[in-house]
DSSP file (Angstrom, degrees, kcal/mol; ACC not computed):
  #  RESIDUE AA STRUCTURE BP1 BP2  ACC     N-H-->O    O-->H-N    N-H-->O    O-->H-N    TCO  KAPPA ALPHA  PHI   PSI    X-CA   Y-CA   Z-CA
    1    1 A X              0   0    0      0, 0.0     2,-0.3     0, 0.0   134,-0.1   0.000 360.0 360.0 360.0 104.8  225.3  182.7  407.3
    2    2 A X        -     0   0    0    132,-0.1     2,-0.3   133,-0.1   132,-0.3  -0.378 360.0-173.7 -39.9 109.6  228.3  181.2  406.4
    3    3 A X        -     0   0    0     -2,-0.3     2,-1.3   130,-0.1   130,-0.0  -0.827  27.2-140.6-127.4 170.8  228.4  179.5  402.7
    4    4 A X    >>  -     0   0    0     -2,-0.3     4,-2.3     1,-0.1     3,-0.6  -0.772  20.4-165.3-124.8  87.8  231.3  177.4  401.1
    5    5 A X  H 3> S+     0   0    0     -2,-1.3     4,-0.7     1,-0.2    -1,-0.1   0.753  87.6  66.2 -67.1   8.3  230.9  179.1  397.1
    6    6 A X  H >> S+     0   0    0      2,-0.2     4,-1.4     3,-0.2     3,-0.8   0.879 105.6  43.6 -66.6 -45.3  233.2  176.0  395.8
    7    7 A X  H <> S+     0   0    0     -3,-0.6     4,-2.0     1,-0.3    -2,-0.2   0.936 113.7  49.9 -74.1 -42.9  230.0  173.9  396.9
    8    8 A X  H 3< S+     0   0    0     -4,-2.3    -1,-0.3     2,-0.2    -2,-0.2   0.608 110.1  47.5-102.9  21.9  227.9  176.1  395.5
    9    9 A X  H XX S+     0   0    0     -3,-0.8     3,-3.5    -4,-0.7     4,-0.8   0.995 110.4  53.9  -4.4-116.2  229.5  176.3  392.3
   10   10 A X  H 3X S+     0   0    0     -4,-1.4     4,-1.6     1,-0.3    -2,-0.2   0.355 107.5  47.3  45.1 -75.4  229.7  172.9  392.1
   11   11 A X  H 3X S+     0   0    0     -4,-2.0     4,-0.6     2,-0.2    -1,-0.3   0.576 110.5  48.9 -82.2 -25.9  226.1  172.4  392.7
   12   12 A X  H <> S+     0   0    0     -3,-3.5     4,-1.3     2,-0.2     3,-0.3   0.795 114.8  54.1 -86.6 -21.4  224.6  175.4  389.7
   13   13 A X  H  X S+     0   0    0     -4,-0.8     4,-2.5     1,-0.2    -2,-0.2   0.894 112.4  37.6 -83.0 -33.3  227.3  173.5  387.2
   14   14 A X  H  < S+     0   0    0     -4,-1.6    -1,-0.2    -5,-0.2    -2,-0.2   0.927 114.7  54.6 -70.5 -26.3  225.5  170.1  388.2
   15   15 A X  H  < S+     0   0    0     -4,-0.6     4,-0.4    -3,-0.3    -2,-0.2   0.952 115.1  45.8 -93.1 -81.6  222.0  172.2  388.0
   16   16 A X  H  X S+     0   0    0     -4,-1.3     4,-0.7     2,-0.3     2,-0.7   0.584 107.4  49.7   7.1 -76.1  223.3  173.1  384.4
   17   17 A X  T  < S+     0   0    0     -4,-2.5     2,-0.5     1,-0.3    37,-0.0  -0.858 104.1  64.0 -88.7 143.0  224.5  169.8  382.9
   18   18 A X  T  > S+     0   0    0     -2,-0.7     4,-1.5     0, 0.0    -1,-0.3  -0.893 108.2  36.2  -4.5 -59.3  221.4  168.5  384.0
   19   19 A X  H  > S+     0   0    0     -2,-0.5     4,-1.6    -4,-0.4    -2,-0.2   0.680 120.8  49.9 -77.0 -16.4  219.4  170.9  381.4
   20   20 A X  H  X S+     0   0    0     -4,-0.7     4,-3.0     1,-0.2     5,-0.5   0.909 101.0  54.7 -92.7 -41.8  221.8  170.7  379.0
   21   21 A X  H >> S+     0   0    0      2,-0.2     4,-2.4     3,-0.2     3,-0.9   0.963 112.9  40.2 -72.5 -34.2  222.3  167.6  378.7
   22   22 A X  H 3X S+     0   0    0     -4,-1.5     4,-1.1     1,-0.2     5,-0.5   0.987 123.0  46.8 -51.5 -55.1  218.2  166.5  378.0
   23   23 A X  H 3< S+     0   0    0     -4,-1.6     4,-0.4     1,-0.2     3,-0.3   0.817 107.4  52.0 -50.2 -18.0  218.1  169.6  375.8
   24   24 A X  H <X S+     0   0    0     -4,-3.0     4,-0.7    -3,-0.9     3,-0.3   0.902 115.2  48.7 -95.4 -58.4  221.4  168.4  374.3
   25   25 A X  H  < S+     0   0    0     -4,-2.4     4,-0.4    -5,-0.5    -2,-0.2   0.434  93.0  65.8 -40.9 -16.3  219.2  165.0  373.8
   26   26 A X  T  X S+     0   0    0     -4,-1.1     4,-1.7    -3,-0.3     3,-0.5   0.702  99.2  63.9 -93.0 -29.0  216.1  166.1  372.3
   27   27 A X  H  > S+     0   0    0     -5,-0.5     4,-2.1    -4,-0.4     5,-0.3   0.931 106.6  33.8 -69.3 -53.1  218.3  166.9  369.5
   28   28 A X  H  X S+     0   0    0     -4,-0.7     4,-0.5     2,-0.2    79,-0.3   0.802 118.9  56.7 -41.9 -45.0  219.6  163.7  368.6
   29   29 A X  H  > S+     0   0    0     -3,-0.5     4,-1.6    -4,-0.4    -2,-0.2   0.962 113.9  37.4 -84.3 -66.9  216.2  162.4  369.5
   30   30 A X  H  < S+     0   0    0     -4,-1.7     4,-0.4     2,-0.2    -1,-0.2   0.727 108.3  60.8   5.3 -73.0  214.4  164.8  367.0
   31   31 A X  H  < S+     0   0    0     -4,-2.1    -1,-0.2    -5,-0.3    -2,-0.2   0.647 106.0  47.7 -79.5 -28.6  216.8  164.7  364.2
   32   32 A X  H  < S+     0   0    0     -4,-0.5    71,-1.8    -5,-0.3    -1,-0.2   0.816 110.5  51.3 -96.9 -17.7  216.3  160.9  363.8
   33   33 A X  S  < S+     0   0    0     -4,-1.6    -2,-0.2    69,-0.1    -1,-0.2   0.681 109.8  63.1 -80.4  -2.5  212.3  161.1  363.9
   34   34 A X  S    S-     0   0    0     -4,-0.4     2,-0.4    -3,-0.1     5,-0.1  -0.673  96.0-101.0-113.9 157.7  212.4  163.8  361.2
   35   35 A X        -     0   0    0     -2,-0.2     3,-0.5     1,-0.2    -3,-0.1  -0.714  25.9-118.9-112.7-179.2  213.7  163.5  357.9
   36   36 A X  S >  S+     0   0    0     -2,-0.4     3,-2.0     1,-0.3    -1,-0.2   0.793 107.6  53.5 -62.8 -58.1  216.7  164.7  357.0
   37   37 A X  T 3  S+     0   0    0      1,-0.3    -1,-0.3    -3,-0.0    -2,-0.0   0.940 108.6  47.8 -36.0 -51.7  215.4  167.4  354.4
   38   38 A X  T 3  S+     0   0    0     -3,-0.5     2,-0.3     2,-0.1    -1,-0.3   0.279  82.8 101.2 -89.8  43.8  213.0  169.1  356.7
   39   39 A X  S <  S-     0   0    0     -3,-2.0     2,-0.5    -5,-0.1    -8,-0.0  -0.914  81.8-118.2-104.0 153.6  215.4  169.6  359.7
   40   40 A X    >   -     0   0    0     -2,-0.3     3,-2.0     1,-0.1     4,-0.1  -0.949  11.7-121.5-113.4 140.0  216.5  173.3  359.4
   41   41 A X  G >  S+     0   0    0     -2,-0.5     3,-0.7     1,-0.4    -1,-0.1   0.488 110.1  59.8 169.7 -53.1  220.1  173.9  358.9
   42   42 A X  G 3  S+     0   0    0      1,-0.2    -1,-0.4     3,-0.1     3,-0.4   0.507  98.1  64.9 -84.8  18.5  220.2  176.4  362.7
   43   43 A X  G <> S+     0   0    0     -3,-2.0     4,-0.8     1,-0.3     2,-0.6   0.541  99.9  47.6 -92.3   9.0  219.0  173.1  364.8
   44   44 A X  T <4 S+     0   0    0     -3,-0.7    -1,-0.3     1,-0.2    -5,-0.0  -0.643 116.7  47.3-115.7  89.6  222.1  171.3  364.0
   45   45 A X  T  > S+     0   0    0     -2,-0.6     4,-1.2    -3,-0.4    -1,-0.2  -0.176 112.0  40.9 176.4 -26.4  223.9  174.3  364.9
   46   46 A X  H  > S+     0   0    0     -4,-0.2     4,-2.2     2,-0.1     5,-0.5   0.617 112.8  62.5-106.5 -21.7  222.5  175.3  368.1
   47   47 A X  H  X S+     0   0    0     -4,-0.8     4,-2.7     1,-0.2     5,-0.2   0.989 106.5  46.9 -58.6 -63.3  222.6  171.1  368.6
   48   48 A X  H  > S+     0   0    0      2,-0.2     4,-2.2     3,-0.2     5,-0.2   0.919 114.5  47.0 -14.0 -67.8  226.5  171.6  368.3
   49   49 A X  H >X S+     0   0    0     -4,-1.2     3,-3.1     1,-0.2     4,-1.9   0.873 110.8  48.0 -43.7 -69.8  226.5  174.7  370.8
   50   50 A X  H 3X S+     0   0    0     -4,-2.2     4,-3.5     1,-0.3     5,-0.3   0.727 115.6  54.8 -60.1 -29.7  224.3  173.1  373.5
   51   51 A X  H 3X S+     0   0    0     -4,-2.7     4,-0.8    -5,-0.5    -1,-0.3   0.801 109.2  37.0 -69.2 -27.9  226.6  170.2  373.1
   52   52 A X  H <X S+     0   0    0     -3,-3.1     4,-2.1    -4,-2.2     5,-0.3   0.873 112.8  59.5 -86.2 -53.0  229.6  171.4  373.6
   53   53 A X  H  X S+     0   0    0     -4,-1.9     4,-1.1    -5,-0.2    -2,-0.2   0.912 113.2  46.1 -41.3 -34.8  228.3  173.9  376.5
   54   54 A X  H  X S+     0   0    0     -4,-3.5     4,-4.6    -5,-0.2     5,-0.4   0.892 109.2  47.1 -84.9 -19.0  227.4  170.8  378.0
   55   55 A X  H  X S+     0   0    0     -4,-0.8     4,-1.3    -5,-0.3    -1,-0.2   0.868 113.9  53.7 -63.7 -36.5  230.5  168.9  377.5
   56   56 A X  H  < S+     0   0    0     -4,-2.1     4,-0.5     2,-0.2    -1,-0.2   0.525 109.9  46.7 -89.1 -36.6  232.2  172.2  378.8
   57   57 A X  H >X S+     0   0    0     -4,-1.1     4,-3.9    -5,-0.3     3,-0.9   0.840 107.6  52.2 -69.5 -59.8  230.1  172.2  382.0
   58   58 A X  H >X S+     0   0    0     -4,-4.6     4,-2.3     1,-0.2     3,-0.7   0.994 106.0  59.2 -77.3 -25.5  230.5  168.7  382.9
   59   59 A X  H 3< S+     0   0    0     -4,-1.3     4,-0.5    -5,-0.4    -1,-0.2   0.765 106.9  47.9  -3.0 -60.5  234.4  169.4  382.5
   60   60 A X  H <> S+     0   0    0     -3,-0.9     4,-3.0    -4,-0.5    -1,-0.2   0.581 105.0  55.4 -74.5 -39.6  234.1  171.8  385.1
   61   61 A X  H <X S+     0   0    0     -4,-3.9     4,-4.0    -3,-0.7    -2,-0.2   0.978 114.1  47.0 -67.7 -61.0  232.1  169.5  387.3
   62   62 A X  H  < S+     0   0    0     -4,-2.3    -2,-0.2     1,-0.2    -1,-0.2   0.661 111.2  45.6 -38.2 -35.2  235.0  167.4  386.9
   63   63 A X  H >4 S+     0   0    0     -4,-0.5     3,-1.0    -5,-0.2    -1,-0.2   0.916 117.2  43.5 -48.4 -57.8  237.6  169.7  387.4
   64   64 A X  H 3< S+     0   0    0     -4,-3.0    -2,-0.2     1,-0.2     3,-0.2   0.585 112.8  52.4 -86.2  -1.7  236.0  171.2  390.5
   65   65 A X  T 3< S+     0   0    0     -4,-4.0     4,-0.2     1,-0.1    -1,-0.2  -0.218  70.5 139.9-116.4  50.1  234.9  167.5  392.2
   66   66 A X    <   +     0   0    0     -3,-1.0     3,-0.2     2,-0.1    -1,-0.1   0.860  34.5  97.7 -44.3 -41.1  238.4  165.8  392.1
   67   67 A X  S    S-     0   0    0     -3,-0.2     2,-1.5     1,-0.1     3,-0.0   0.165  94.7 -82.9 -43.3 165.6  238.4  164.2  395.1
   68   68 A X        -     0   0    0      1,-0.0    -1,-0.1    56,-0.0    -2,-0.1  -0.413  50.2-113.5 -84.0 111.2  237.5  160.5  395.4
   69   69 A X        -     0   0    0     -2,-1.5     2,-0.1    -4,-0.2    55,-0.1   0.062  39.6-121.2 -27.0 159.0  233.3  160.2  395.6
   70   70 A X     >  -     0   0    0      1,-0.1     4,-2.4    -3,-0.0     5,-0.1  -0.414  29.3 -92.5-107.4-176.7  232.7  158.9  399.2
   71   71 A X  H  > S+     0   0    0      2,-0.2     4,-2.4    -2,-0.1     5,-0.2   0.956 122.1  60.7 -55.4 -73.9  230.9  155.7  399.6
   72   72 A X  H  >>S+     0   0    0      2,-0.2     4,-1.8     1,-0.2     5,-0.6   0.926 105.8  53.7   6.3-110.5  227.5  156.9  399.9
   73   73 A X  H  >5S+     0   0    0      1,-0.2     4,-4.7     2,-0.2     5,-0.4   0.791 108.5  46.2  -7.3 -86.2  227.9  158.4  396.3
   74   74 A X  H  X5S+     0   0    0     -4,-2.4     4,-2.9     1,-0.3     5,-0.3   0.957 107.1  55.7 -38.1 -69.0  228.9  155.5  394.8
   75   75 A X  H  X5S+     0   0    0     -4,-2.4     4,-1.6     1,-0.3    -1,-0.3   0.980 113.8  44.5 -35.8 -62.1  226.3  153.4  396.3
   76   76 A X  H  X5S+     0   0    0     -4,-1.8     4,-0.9     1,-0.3    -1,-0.3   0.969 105.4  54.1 -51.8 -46.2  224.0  155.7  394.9
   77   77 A X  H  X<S+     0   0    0     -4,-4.7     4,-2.4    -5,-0.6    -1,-0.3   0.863 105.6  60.7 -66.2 -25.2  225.5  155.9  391.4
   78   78 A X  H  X S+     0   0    0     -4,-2.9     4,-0.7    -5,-0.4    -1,-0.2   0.950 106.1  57.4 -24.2 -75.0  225.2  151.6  391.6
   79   79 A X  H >X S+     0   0    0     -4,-1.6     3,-0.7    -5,-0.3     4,-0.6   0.620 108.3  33.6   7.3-107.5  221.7  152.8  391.9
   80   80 A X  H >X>S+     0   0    0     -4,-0.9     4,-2.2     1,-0.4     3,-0.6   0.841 111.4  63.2 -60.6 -80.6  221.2  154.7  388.9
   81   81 A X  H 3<5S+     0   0    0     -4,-2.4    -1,-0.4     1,-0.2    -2,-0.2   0.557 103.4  47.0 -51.7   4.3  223.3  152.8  386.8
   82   82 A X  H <<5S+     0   0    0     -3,-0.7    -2,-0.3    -4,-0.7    -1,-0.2   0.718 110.3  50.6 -95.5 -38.2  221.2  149.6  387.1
   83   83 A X  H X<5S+     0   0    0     -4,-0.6     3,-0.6    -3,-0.6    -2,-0.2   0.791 107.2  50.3 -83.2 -22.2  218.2  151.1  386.6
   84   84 A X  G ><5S+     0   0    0     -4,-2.2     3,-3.1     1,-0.2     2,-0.5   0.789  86.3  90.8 -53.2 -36.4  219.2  153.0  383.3
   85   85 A X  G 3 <S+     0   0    0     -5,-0.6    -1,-0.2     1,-0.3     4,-0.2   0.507  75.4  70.6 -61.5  11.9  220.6  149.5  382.1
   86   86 A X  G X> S+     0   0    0     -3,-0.6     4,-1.3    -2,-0.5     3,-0.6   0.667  79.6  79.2 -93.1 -15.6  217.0  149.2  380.7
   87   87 A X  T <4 S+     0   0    0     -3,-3.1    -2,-0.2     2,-0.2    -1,-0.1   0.544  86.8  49.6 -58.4 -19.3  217.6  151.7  378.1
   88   88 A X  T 34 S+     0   0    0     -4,-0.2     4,-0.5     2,-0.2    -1,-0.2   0.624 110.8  52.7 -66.9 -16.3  219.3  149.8  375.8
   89   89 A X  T X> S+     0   0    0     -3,-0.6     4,-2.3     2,-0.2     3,-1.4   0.930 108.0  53.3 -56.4 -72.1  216.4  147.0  376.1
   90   90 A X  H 3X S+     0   0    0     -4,-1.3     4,-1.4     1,-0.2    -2,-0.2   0.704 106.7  50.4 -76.9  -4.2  214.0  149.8  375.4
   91   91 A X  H 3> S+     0   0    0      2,-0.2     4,-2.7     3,-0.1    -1,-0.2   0.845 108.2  55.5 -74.7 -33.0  216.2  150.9  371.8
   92   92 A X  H <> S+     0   0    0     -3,-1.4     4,-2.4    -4,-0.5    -2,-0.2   0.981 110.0  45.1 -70.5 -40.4  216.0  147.2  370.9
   93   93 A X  H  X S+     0   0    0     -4,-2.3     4,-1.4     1,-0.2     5,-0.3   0.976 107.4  55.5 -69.1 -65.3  211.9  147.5  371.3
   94   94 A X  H  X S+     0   0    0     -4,-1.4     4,-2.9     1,-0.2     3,-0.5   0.861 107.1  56.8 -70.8 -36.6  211.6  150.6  369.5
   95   95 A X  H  X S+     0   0    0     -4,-2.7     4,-0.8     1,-0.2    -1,-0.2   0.978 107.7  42.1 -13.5 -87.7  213.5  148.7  366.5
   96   96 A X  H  < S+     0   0    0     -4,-2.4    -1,-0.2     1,-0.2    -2,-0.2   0.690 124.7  32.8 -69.3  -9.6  211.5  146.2  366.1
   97   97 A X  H  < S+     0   0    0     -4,-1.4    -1,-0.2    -3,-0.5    -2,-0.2   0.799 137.9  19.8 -93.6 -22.8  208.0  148.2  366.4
   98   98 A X  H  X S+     0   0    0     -4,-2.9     4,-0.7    -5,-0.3    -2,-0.2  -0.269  84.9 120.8-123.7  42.0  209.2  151.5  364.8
   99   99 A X  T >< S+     0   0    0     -4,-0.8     3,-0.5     1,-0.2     5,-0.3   0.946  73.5  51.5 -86.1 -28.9  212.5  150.7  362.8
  100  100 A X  T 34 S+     0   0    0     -5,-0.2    -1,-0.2     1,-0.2    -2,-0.1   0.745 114.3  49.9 -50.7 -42.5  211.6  151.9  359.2
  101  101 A X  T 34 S+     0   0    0     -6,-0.1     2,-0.3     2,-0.0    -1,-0.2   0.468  97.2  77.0-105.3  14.7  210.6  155.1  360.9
  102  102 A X    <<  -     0   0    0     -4,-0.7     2,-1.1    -3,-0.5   -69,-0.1  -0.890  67.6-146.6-113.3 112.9  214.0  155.7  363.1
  103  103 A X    >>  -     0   0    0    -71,-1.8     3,-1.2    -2,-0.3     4,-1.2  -0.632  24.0-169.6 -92.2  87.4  217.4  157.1  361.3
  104  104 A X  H 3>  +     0   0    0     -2,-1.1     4,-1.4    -5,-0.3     5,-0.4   0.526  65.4  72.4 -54.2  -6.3  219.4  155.2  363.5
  105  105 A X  H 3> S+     0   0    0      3,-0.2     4,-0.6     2,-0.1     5,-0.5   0.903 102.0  31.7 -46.3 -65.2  222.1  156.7  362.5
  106  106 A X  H <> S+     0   0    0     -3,-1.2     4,-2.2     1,-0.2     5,-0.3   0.948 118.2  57.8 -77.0 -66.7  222.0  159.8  363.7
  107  107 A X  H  X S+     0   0    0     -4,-1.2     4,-1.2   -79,-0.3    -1,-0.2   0.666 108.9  41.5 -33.9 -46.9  220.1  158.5  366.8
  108  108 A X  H >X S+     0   0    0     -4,-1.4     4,-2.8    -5,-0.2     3,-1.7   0.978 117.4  53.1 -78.1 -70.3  222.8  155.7  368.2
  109  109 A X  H 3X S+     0   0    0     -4,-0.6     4,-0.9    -5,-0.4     5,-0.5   0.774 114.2  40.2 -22.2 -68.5  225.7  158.3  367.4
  110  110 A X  H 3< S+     0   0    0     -4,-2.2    -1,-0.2    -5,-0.5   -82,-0.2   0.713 122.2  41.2 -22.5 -55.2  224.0  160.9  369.3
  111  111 A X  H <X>S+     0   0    0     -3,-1.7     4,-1.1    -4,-1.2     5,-0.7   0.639 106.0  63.2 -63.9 -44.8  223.1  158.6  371.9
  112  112 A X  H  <5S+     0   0    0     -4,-2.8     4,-0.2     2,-0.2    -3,-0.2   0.753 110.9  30.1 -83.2 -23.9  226.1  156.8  372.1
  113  113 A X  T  X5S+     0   0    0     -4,-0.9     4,-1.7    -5,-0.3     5,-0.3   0.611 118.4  56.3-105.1 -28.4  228.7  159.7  373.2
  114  114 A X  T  45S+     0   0    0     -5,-0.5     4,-0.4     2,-0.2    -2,-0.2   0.843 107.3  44.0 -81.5 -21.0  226.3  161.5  375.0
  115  115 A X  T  X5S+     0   0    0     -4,-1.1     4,-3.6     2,-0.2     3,-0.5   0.696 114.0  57.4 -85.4 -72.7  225.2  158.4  377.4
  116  116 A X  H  ><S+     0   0    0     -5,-0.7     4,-2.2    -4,-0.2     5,-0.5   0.902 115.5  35.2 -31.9 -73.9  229.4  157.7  377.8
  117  117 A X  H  X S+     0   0    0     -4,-1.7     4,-2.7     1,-0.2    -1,-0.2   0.862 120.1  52.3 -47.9 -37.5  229.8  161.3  379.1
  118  118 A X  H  4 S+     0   0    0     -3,-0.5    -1,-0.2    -4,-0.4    -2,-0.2   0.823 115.6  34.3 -59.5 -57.8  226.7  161.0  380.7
  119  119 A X  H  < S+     0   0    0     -4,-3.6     4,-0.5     2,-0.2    -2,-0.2   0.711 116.5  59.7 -80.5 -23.9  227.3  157.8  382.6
  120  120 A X  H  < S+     0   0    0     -4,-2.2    -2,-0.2    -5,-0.4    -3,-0.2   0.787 106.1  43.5 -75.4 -59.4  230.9  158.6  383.0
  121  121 A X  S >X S+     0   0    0     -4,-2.7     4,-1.7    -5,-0.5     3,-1.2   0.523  86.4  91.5 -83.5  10.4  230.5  161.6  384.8
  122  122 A X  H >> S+     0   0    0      1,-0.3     4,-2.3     2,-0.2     3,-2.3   0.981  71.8  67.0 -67.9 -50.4  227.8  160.9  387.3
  123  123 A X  H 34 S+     0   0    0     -4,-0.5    -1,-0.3     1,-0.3   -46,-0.1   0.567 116.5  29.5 -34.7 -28.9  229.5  159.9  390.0
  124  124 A X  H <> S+     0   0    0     -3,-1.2     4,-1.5     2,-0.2    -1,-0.3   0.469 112.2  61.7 -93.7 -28.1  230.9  163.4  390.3
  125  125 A X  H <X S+     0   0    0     -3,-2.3     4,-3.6    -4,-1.7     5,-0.3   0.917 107.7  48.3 -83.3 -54.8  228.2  165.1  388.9
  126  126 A X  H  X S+     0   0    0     -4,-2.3     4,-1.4     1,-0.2    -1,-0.2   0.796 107.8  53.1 -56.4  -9.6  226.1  163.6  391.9
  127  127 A X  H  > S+     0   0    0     -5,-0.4     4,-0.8     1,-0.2    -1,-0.2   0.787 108.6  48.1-104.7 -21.6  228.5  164.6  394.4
  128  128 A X  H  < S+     0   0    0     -4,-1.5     3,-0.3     2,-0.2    -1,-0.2   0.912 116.3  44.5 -75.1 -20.9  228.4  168.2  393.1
  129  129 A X  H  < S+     0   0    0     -4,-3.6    -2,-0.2     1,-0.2    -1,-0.1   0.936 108.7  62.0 -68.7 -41.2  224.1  168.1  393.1
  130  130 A X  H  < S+     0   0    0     -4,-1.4    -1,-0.2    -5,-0.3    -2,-0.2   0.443  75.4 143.8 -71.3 -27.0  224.2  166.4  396.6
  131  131 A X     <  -     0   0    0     -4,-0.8     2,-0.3    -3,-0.3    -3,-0.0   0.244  39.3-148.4 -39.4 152.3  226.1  169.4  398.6
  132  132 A X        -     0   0    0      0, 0.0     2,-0.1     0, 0.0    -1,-0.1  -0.973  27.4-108.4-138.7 127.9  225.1  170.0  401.9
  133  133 A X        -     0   0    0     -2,-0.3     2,-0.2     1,-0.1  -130,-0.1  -0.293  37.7-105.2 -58.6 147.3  225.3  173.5  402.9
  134  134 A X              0   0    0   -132,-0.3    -1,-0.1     1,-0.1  -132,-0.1  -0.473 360.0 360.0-113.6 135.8  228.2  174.1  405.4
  135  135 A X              0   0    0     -2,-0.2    -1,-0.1  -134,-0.1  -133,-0.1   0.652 360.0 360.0 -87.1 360.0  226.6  174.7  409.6
């Protein structure tokens, strides 16, 4: 059985930035329901790591899926990006029921680079999940 290890590279890095980046989210997500005294000192440290390991990963996705995403791909990523476009709708609603209890600081900061990277590499990042094992 013949295998192509670029592809399946490719495809554990995508596997990867997948976990890191929600775990890389709860952090943000976390750190702004709590307040700032009682978060302890190693989550914004292991928040750093997982963040840069994921930043480091999807790098790698990038590196290794230069080529231009085929049609397919794109169409899909269309997809995906339209139906995320409701998450900034659903920040505005948690404002106005929960906004006193949201440090929106830390939460849109968090949010905001990590949803760039996010959105910014899928198109590649799908094409590296998507591999089709070689016949």
């Amino acid at each position: 059985m013949a295998t192509n290890p670029p592809h399946r590279i490719r495809h554990t890095l995508a596997w990867w930035a997948a976990l890191l980046f929600f775990v890389s989210t709860s952090f943000p997500v976390g750190a702004s329901l709590i307040s700032v005294g009682a978060w302890p000192r190693w989550m914004g440290v292991a928040d750093v790591i997982i963040a840069f390991t994921w930043v480091f990963v999807v790098f790698a996705i990038e590196t290794l899926t230069r080529e231009k995403p085929s049609d397919e791909i794109r169409k899909k990523s269309f997809t995906v990006y339209r139906a995320i476009s409701i998450l900034p709708l659903g920040l505005i609603v948690i404002y106005f029921l929960a906004g006193d209890r949201v440090d929106w600081e830390v939460l849109l900061i968090g949010l905001g680079w990590r949803s760039w990277l996010a959105i910014y590499a899928f198109p590649n990042w799908l094409e590296a999940w998507l591999w089709r094992m070689p016949k």
